[in-house]
C-alpha positions in Angstrom: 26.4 69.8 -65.7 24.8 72.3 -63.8 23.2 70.1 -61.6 26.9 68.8 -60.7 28.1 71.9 -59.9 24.7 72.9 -57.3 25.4 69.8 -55.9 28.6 70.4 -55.3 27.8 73.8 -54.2 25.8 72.3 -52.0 27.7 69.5 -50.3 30.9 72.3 -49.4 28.3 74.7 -47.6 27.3 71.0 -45.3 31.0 70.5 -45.0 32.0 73.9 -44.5 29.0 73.8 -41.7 30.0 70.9 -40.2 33.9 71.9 -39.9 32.3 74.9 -38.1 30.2 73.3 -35.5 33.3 70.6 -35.0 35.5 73.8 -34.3 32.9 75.2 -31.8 32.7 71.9 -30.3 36.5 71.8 -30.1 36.6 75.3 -28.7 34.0 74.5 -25.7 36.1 71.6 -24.6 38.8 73.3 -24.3 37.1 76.1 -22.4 35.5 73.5 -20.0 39.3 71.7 -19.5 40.8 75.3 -18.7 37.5 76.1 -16.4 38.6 73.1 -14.3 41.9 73.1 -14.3 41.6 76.9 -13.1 39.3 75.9 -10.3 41.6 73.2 -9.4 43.9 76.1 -9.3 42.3 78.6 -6.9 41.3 75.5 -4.6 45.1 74.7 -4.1 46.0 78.5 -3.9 43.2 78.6 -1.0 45.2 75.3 1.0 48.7 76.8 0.1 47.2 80.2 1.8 46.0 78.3 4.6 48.9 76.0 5.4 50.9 79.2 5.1 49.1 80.8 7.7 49.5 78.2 10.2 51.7 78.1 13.1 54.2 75.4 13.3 56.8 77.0 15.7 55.7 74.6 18.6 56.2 71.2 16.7 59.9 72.6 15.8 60.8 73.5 19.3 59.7 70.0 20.4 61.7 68.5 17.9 64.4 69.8 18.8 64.4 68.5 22.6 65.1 64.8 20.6 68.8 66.3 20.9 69.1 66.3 24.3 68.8 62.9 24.5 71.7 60.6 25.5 73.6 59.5 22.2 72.3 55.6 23.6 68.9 56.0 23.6 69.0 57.6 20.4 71.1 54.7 18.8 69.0 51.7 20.0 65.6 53.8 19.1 67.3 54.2 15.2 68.2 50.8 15.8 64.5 49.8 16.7 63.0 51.4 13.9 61.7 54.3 16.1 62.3 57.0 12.9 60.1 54.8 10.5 57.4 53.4 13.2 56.5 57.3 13.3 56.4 58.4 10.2 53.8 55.8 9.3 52.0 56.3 12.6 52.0 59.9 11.4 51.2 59.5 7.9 48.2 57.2 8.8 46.7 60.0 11.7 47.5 62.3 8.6 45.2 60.1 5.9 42.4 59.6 8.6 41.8 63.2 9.6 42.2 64.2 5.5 39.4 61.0 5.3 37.4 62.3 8.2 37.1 65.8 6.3 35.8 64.6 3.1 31.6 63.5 3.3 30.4 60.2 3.0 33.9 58.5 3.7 33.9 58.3 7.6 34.4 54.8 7.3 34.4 53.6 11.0 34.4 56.6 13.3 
């Protein structure tokens, strides 16, 4: 009888243990989750900051000479496809000089 009870006594301190050093596991994971997601955080605050800073007045005053266009040139270039052709010309510029700023991926140039 007493041996049933000091091995019980015994078995709840390695449970109680081991529910300890699961909740400290538990508790570090989540710690290293929150780490990165805050430094994914501040590394986005840092490009919001930067693209904030920039100066985009030029591209907005050029774009705005497409008005003076004659209303037939425009048609027949919305006709041609002229809006979509640049905006995947521009998107693909855009992916190679995002490409061309990470190492090891300057695949051709």
């Amino acid at each position: 009888m007493m041996l049933d009870w000091l091995k019980q006594r015994i078995v709840d301190i390695i449970q109680w243990f081991s529910d300890i050093f699961v909740a400290i596991f538990d508790s570090l994971w989540d710690i290293i989750k929150d780490a990165f997601s805050w430094i994914f955080e501040q590394i986005l605050n840092i490009v919001v900051s930067i693209l904030n800073s920039l100066d985009v007045s030029g591209l907005f005053s050029y774009c705005s000479s497409w008005g003076t266009l004659p209303s037939e040139i425009l048609n027949v270039m919305g006709l041609c496809g002229f809006g979509d052709a640049a905006g995947v010309i521009g998107t693909a510029v855009l992916i190679r000089l995002v490409l061309q700023l990470i190492p090891f991926v300057r695949w051709g140039s």
